[in-house]
Short mmCIF file of the C-alpha atoms (twelve columns), coordinates in Angstrom:
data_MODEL
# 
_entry.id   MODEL 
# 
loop_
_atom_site.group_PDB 
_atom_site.id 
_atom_site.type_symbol 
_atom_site.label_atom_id 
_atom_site.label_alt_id 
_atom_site.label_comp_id 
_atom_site.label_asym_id 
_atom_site.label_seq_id 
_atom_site.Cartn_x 
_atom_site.Cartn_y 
_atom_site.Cartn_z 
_atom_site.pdbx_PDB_model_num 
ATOM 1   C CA . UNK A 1   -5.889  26.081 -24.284 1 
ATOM 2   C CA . UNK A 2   -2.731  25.029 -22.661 1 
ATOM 3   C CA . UNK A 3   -3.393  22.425 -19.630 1 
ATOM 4   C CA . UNK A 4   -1.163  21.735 -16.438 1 
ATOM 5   C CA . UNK A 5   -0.628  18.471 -14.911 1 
ATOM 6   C CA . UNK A 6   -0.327  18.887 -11.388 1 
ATOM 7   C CA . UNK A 7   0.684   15.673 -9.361  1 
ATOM 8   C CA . UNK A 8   -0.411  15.525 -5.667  1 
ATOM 9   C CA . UNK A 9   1.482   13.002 -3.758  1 
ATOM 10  C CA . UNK A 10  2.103   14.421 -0.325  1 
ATOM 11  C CA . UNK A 11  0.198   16.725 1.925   1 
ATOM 12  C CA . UNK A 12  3.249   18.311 3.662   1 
ATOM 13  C CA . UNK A 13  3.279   21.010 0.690   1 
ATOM 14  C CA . UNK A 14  0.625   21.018 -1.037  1 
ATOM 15  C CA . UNK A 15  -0.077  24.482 -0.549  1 
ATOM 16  C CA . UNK A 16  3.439   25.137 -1.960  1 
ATOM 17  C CA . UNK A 17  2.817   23.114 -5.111  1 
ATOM 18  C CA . UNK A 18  -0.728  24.345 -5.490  1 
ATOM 19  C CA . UNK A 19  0.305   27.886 -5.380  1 
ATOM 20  C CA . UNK A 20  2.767   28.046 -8.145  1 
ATOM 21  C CA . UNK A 21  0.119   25.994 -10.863 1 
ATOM 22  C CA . UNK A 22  -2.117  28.210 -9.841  1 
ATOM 23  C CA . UNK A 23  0.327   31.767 -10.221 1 
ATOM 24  C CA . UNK A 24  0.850   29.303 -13.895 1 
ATOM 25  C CA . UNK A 25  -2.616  29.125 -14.745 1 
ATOM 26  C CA . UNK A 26  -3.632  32.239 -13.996 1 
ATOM 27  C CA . UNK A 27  -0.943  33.800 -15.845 1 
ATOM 28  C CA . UNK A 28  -0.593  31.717 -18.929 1 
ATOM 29  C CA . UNK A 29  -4.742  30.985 -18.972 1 
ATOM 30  C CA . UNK A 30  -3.899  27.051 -18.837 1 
ATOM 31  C CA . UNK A 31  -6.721  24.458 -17.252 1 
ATOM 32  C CA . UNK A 32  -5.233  22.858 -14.937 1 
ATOM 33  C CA . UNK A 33  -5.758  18.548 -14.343 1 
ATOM 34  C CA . UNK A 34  -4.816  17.276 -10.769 1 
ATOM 35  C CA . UNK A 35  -3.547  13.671 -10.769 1 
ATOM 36  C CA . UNK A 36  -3.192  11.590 -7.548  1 
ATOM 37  C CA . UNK A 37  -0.947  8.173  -8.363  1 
ATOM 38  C CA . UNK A 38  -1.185  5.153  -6.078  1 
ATOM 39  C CA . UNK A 39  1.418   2.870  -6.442  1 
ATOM 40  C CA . UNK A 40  0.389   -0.907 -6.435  1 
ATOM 41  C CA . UNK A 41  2.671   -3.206 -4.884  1 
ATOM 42  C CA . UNK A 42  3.537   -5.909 -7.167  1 
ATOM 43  C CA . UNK A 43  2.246   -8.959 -5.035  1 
ATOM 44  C CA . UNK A 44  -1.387  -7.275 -5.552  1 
ATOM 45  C CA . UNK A 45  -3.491  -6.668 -8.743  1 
ATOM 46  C CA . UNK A 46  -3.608  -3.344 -10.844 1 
ATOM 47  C CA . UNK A 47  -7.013  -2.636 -9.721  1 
ATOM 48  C CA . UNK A 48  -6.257  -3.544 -6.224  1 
ATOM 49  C CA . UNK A 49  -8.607  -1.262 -3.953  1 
ATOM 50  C CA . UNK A 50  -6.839  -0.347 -0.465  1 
ATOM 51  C CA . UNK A 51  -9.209  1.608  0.961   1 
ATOM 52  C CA . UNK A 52  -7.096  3.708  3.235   1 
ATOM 53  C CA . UNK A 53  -4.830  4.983  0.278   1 
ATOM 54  C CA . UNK A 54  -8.018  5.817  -1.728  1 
ATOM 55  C CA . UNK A 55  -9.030  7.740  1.006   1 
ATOM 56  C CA . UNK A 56  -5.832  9.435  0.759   1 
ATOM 57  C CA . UNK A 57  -5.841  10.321 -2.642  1 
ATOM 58  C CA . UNK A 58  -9.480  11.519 -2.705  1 
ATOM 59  C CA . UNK A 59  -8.613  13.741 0.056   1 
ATOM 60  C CA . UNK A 60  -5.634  15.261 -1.230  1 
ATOM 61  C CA . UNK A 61  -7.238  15.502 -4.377  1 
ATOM 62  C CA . UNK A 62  -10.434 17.560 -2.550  1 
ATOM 63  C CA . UNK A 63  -8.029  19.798 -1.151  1 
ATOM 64  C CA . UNK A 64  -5.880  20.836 -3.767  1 
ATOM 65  C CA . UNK A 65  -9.455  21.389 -5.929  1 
ATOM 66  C CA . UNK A 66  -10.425 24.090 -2.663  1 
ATOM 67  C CA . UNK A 67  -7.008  25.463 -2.854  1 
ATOM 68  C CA . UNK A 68  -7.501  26.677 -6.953  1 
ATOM 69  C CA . UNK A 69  -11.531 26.923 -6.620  1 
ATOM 70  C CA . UNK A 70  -10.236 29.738 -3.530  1 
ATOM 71  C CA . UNK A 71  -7.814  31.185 -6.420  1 
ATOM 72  C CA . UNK A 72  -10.544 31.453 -8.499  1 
ATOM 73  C CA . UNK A 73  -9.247  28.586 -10.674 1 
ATOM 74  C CA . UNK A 74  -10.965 25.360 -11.685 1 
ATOM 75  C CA . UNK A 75  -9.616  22.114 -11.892 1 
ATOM 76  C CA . UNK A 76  -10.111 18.408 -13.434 1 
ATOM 77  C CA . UNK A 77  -9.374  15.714 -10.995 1 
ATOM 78  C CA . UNK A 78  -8.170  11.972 -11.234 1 
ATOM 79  C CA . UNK A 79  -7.119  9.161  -9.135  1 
ATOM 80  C CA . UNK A 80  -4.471  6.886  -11.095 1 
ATOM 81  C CA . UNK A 81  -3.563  3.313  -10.149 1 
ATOM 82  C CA . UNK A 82  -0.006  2.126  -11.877 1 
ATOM 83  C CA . UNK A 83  3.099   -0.111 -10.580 1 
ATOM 84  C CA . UNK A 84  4.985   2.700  -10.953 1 
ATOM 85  C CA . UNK A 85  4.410   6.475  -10.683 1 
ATOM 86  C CA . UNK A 86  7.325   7.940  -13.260 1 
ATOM 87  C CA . UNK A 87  5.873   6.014  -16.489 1 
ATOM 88  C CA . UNK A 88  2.320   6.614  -14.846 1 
ATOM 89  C CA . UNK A 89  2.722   10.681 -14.782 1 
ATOM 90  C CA . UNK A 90  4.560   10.529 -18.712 1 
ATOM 91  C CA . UNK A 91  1.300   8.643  -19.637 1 
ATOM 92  C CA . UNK A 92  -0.976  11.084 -18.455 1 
ATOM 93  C CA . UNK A 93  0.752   13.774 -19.440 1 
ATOM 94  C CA . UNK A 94  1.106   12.534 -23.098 1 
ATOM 95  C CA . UNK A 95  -2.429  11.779 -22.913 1 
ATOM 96  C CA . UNK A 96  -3.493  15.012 -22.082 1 
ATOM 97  C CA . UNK A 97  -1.080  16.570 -24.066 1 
ATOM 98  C CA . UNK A 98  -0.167  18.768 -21.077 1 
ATOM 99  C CA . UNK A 99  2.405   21.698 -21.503 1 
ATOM 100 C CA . UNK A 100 3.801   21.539 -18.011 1 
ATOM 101 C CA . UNK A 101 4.128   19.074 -15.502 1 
ATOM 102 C CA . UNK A 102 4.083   20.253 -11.794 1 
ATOM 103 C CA . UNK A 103 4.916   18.033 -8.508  1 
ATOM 104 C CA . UNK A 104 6.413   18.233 -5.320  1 
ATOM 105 C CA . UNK A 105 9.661   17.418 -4.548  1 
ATOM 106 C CA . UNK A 106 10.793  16.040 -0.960  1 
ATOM 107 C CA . UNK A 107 14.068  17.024 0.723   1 
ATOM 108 C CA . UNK A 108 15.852  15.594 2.807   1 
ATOM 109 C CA . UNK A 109 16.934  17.985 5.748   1 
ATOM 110 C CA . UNK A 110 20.179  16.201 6.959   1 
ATOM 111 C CA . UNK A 111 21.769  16.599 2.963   1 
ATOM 112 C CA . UNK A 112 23.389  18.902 1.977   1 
ATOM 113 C CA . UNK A 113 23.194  17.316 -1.569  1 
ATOM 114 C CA . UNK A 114 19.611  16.565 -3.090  1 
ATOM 115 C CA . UNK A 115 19.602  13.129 -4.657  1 
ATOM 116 C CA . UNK A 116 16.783  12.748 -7.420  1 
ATOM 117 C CA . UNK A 117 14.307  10.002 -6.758  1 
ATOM 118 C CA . UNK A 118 13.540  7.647  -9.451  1 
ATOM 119 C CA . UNK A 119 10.467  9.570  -10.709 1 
ATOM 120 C CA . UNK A 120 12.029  12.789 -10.602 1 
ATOM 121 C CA . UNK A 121 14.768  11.419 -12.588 1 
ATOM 122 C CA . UNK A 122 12.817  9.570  -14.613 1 
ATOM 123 C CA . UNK A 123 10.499  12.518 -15.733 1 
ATOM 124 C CA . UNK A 124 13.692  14.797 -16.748 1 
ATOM 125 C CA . UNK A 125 14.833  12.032 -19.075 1 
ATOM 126 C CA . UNK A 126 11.392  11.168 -20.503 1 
ATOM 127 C CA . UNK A 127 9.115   13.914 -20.579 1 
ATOM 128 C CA . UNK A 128 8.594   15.903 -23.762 1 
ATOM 129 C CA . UNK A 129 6.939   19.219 -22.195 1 
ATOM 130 C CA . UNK A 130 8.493   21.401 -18.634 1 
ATOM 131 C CA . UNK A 131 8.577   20.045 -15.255 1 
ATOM 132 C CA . UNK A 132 8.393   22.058 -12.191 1 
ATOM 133 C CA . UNK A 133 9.396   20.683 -9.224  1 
ATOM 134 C CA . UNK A 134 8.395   22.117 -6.368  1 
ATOM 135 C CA . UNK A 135 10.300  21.769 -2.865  1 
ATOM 136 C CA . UNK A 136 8.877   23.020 0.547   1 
ATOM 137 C CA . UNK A 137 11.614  26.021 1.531   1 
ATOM 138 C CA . UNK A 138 13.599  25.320 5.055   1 
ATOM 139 C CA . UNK A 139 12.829  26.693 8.055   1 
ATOM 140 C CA . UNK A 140 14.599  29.419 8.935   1 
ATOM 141 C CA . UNK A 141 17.168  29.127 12.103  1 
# 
């Protein structure tokens, strides 16, 4: 069965991320595994345990799982901890030997230009399977 890594990092669009692993899943009859990466500052240890971001994560997490178990999809679910999210996401997906990776992707409004963050850029040199980046469409005027 072919598996989908989904990476939930920020609630603005999760909806918008959700939806197209799902419209994936469905369609291609993958599983799909949600990941949810904190990022340890350096000055702390690896299994340093900030409550409020683990919160977060769990949360996201929860919601993303309703969004697919709504779509009639069901979904694995992990909370990462790594210094770094880029080499964190190519772990897990080499792990899991996942076909496609799927994540948001944040724009800024004021560019006209979209610069690539270091994960995103990152993840298009490194990755061995598809990456989908999803991007939350502007508002209308």
């Amino acid at each position: 069965m072919k598996k989908i890594l989904v990476v939930i990092q920020h609630d603005s669009f999760i909806e918008d991320v959700m939806e197209v692993a799902v419209g994936l899943a469905k369609v291609g009859e993958c599983r799909i595994h949600l990941a949810y990466i904190y990022e340890v500052p350096r000055a702390f240890p690896l299994d340093y345990d900030k409550g409020e971001d683990l919160h977060r994560g769990e949360v996201l997490l929860e919601t993303a799982g309703e969004i697919a178990a709504r779509r009639g999809v069901e979904v694995d679910m992990e909370f990462l901890q790594a210094r770094s999210v880029g080499p964190a996401i190519l772990d897990a997906s080499r792990e899991l030997c996942v076909d496609t990776v799927v994540m948001g992707m944040r724009t800024p409004c004021e560019l006209d230009v979209r610069i690539l963050t270091f994960t995103e850029s990152y993840l298009l040199k490194k990755t061995d399977c598809r990456i989908i980046f999803v991007r939350k469409s502007r508002p209308q005027p």
